[in-house]
C-alpha positions as CSV (number, residue, x, y, z in Angstrom):
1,X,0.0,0.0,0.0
2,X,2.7,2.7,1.1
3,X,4.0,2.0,-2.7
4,X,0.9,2.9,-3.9
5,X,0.7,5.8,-2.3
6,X,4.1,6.6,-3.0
7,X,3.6,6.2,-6.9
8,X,0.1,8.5,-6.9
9,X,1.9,11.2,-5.1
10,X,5.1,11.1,-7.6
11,X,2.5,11.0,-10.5
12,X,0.7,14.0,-9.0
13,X,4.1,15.7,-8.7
14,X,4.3,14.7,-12.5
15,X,7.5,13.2,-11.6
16,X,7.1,10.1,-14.2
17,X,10.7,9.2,-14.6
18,X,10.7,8.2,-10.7
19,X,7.3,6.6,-10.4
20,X,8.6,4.2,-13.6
21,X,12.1,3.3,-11.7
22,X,10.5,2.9,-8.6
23,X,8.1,0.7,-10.2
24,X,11.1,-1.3,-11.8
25,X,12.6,-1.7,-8.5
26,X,9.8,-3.2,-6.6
27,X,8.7,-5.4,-9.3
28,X,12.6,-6.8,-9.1
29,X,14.2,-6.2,-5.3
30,X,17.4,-6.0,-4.5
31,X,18.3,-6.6,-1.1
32,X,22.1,-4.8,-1.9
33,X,20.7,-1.4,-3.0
34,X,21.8,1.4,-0.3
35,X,19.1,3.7,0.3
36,X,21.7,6.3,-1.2
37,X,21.8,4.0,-4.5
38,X,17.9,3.8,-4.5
39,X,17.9,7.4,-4.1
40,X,20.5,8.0,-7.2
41,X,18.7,5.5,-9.4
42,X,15.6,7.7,-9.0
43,X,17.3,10.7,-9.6
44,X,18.8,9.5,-12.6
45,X,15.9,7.7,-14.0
46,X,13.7,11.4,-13.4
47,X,16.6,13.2,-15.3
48,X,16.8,11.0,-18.5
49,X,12.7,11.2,-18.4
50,X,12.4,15.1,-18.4
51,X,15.3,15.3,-20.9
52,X,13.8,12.7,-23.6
53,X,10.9,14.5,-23.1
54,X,12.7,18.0,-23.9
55,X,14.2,16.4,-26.9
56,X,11.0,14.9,-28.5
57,X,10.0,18.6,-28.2
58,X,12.5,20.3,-29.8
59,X,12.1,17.2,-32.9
60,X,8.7,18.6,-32.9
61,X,9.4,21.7,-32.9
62,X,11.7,21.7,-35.7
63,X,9.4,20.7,-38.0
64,X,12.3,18.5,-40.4
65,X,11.1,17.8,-43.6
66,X,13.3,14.8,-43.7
67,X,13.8,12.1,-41.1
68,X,17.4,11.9,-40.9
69,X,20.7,11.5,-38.5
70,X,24.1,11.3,-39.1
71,X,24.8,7.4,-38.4
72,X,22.4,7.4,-41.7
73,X,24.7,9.2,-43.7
74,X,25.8,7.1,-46.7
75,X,29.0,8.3,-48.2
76,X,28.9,6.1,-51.0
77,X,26.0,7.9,-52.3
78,X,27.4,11.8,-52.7
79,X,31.0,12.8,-53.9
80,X,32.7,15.5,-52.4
81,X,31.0,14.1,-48.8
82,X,34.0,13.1,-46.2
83,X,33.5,11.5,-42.8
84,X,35.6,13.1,-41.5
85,X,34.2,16.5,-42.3
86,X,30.4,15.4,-41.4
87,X,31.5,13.8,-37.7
88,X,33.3,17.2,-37.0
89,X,30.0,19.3,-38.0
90,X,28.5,16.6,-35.6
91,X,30.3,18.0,-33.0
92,X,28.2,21.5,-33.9
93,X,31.5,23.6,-32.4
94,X,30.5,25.7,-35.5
95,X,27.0,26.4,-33.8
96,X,28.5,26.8,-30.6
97,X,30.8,29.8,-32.7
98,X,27.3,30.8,-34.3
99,X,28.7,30.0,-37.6
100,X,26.8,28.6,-40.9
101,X,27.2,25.5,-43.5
102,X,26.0,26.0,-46.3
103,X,25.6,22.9,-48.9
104,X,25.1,23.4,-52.5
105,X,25.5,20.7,-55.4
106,X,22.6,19.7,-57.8
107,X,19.2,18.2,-56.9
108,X,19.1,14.6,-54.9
109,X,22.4,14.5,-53.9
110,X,21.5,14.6,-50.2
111,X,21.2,18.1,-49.4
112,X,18.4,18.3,-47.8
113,X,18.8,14.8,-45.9
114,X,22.0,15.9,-44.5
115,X,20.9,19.4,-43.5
116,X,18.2,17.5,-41.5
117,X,20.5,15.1,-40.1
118,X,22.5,17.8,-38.4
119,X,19.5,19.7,-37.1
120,X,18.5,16.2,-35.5
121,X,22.5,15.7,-33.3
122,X,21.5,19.9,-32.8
123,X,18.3,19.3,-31.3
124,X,20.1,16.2,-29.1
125,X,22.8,18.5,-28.0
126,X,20.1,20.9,-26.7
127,X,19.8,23.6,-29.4
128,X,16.4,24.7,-30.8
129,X,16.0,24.1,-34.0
130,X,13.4,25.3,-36.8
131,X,13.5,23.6,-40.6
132,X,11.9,25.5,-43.5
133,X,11.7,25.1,-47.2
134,X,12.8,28.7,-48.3
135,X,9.4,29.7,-50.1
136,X,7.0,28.0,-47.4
137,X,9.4,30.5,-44.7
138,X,8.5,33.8,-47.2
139,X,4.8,32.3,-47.1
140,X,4.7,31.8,-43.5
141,X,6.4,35.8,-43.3
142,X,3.7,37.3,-45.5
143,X,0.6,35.7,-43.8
144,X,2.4,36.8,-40.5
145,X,2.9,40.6,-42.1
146,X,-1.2,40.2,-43.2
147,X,-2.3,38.9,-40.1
148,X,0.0,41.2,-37.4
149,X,2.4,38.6,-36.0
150,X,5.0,39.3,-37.8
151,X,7.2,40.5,-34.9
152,X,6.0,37.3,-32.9
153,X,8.0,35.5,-36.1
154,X,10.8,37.6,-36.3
155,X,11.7,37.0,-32.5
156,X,10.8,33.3,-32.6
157,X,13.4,33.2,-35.4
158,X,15.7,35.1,-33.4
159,X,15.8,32.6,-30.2
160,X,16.4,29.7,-32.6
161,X,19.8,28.6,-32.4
162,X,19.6,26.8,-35.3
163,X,17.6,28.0,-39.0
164,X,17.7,25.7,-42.0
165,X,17.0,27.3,-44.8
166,X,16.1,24.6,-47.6
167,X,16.1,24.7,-51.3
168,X,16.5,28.5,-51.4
169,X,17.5,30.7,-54.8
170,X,15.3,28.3,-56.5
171,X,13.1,31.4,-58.0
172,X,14.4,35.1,-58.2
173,X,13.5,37.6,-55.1
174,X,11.0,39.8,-54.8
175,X,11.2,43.0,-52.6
176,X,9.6,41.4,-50.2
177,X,11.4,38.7,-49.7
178,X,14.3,40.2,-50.2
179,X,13.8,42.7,-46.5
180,X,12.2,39.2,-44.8
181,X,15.5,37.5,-45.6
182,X,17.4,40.2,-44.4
183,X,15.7,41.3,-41.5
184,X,15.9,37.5,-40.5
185,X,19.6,37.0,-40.8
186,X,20.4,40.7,-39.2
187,X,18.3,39.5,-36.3
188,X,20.2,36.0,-35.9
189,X,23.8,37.6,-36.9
190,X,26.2,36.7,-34.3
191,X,23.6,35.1,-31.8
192,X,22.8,32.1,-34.1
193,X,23.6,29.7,-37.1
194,X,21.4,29.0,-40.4
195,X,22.0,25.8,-42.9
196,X,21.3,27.0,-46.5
197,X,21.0,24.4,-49.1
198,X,20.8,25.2,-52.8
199,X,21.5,24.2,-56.1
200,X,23.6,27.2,-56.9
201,X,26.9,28.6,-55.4
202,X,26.7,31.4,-53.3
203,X,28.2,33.8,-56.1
204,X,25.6,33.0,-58.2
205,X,22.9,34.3,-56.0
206,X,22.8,38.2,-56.5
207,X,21.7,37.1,-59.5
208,X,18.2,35.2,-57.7
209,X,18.2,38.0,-54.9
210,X,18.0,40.4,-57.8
211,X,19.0,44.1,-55.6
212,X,22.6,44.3,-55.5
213,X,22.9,46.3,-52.3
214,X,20.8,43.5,-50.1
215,X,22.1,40.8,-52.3
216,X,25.7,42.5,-50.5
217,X,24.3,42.3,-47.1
218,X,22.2,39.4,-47.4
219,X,25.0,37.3,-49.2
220,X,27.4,38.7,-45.8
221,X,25.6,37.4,-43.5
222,X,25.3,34.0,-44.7
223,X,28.3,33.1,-46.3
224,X,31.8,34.7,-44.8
225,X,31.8,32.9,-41.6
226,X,30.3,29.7,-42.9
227,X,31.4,25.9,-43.7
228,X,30.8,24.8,-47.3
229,X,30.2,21.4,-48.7
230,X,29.5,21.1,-52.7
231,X,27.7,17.7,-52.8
232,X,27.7,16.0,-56.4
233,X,26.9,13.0,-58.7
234,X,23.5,11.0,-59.4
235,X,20.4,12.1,-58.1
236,X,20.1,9.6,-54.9
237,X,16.3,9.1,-55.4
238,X,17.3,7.7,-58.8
239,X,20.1,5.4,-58.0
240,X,17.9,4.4,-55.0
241,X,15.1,3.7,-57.6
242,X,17.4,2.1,-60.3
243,X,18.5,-0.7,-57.4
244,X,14.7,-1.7,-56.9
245,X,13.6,-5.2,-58.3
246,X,11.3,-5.3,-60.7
247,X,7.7,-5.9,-59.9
């Protein structure tokens, strides 16, 4: 009975993590647990609870397009993709140093998949993350501007450690999303980090942004501090669908 008890008032205290270990431990005694170890397990069983819980949050949160991690990662697949390179991204030091990576190389080589797969080890290290294909992001900013909650958006963005920025320069700039962009990065600029994928290299994109003076600062904010891949070969959606048997 005292167990009982014991496990309503941990679940009323919404401490789950204990109420499952302690139900572990009665259902298995062990006559050479201290109280002090008892104590610990509880402890430790409450902190991996709350923390799985934070994680699955921030997944959620993120909103990836692609369900992806780095022990995924085929090298095979992408030239111009080392190990080496990905496991010390993995490591997101560059995010700690609010710096960017920006991945370019043409389309279904893995862009987007490995963009995803390092938002995934950012959300487990703890950083927020928020994934958006470029054009659904100037969507979301111009029902935002139409609706008033634009600066709600703009300091959401802000918080986030970490912005990837998918597919973008796929379609030239308007003006208005031209100042969205901007005003985006200026907010984030030394406080945070953004992934870009695109098809084109960087210098080609004054070209999509289309004003050279915000193409200047826009290009500046993303690209001089950041960590470049160019990804090539096959599309991997048709070598993937080439290896299929026939039906």
């Amino acid at each position: 009975m005292l167990v009982e008890q014991t496990l309503e008032k941990l679940a009323a205290m919404k401490l789950h993590g204990m109420a499952t270990e302690l139900r572990r431990l009665t259902a298995v005694p062990d006559t050479n647990l201290t109280p002090f170890d008892v104590v610990g397990l509880l402890a430790d069983a409450e902190w991996t609870h709350r923390d799985n819980k934070r994680l699955t949050s921030r997944l959620r949160q993120a909103r990836f397009g692609v369900s992806a991690s780095v022990e995924e990662i085929d090298y095979s697949l992408a030239k111009g993709l080392k190990k080496s390179e990905i496991l010390d991204l993995a490591t997101c030091g560059w995010l700690e140093a609010s710096n960017n990576v920006i991945l370019t190389g043409p389309t279904g080589v893995g862009k987007s998949f490995l963009a995803c797969a390092l938002g995934q080890r950012a959300c487990r290290l703890g950083f927020s993350v928020v994934y958006r294909r470029a054009s659904r992001l100037f969507d979301e900013a111009a029902q935002a501007r139409a609706d008033g909650t634009f600066p709600v958006l703009l300091r959401r963005l802000a918080k986030t450690r970490l912005l990837i920025l998918d597919d973008f320069a796929l379609e030239p700039l308007g003006a208005p999303e031209r100042k969205v962009l901007l005003e985006i990065l200026e907010d984030r600029y030394g406080q945070s980090s953004t992934i870009v994928t695109s098809q084109l290299d960087p210098s080609k994109w004054h070209a999509i942004i289309g004003d050279p003076t915000l193409a200047d600062a826009i290009s500046d904010r993303l690209v001089h501090n950041a960590h470049r891949l160019n990804l090539q070969g096959e599309s991997i959606r048709k070598l993937k669908a080439s290896r299929k048997p026939p039906r």
